[in-house]
C-alpha positions in Angstrom: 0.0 0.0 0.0 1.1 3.6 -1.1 1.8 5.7 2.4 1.3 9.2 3.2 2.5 11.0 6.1 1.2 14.4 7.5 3.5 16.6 8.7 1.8 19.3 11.4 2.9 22.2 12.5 0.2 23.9 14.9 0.3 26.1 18.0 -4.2 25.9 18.9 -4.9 22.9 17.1 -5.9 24.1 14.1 -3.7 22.0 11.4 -4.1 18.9 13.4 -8.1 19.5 12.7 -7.1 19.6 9.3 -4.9 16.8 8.7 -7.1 14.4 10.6 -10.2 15.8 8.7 -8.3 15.5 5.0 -7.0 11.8 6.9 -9.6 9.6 5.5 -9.9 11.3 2.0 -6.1 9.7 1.6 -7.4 6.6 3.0 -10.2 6.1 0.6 -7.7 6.6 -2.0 -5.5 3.9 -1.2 -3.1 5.0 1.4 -1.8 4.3 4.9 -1.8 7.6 6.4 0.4 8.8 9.3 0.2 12.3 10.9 3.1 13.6 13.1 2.5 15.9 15.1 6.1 16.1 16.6 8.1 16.1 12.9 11.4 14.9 12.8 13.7 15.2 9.3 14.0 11.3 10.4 10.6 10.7 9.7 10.8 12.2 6.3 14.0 10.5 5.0 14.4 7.5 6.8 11.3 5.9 6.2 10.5 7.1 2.4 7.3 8.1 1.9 5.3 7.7 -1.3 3.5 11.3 -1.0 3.7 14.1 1.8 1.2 16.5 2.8 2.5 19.5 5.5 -0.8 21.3 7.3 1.1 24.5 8.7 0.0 27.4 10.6 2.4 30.5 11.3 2.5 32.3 14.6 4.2 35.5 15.3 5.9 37.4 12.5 5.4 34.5 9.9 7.1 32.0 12.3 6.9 28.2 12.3 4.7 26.9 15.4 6.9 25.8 18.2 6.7 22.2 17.4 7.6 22.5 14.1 10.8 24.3 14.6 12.9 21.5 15.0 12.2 19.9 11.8 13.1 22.7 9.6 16.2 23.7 11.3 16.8 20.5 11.0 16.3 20.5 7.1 18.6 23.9 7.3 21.3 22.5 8.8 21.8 18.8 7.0 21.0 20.0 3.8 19.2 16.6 2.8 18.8 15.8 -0.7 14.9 15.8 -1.5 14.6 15.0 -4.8 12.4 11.6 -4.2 9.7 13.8 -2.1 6.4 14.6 -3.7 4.2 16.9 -1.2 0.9 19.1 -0.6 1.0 22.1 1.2 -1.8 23.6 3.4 -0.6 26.8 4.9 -3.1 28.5 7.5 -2.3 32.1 8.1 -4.6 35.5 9.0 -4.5 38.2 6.3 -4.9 40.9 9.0 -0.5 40.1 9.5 -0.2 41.5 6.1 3.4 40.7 4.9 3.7 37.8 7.3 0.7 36.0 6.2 1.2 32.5 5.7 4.9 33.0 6.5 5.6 29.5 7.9 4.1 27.6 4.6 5.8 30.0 2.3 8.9 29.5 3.9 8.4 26.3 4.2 7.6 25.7 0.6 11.0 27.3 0.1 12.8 25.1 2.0 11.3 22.0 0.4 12.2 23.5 -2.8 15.8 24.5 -2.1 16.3 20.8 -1.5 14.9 19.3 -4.6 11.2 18.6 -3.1 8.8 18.4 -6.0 5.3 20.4 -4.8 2.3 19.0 -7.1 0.1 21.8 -7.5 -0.6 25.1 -6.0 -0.1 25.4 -2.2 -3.7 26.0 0.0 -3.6 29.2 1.7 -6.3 29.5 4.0 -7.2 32.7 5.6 -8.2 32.9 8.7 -10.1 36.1 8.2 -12.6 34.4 5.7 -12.8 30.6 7.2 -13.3 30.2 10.4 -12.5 26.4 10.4 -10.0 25.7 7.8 -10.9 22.2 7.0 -14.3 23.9 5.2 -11.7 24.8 2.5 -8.6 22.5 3.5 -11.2 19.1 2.4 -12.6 20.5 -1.3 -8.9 21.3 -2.1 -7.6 17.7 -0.9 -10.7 16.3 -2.9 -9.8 18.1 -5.9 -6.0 17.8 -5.5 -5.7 13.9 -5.2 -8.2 13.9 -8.7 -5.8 16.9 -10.8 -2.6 15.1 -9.5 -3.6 11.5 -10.3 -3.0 10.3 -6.4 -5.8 8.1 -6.1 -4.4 4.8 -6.0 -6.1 1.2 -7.7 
C-alpha cells in the first residue's frame, strides 16, 4: 500500500483538525496515512514516503509553530537531498498580519524547494479572516487535488 504521512505544525490545534479531517480522503484513495504531530527530518527520509502533505500554521511574525521548529532547522542545517519527495502544502495564516501571512508555509515551501522537493500543485492558503474552520476549505482542495494530480491509487 502507497503511504502518506502528515507533517503538522500547529500552536491551537488548528492544522491537526485539518490533517485528521483530510486523513480519510487519503485513506479512501489507497493510502496508509500517518500524521506527526512532533516532525522529525528522520521521519521524512528514513522511512521514504510515497507522498507528503504538510498542514502548517504561522504564529508570530510568519514563524513556524513551536513544534515545528525542529524539523526545519533540521532540514537547514543537514542539507538533505529531497529529490524523491512529492508533497501538498496547506498553509493557514490571517491576512490581517499582512506581509507575514502564511509566513511558515511559504517559507516552508522554500525550504522543500531549495532541496529538490517536487510540490504538485498550488499550495492552500487559507485565511483565517474568511474561514473560520479551515478544513471547510482544506477538504474541497484535498478532494480536488488527489483527482488533478492522479493520487488516487487502484
Amino acid at each position: 500500500m502507497s503511504t502518506l504521512k502528515i507533517f503538522v505544525g500547529t500552536m491551537y490545534g488548528g492544522a491537526l483538525d485539518v490533517a485528521e479531517q483530510v486523513k480519510p480522503l487519503f485513506e479512501e484513495a489507497g493510502y496508509d496515512v500517518s500524521i506527526l504531530e512532533q516532525p522529525t527530518l528522520d521521519d521524512l527520509i528514513d522511512s521514504p514516503t510515497d507522498l507528503a502533505l504538510f498542514c502548517v500554521s504561522t504564529t508570530g511574525s510568519g514563524d513556524y509553530p513551536g513544534n515545528f521548529v525542529p524539523f526545519a532547522r533540521e532540514i537547514d542545517e543537514r542539507h538533505p537531498a529531497l529529490t524523491e519527495l512529492r508533497y501538498g502544502l496547506i498553509a493557514l495564516g490571517d491576512s490581517s498580519y499582512g506581509e507575514t501571512y502564511c509566513g511558515a508555509g511559504r517559507s516552508l515551501d522554500a525550504l522543500l524547494e531549495e532541496h529538490g522537493a517536487q510540490r504538485l500543485g498550488e499550495r492552500l492558503e487559507v485565511d483565517a479572516m474568511e474561514t473560520f474552520m479551515a478544513d471547510d476549505a482544506a477538504i474541497p482542495w484535498v478532494e480536488a487535488w488527489i483527482e488533478e494530480q492522479g493520487l488516487r491509487k487502484g
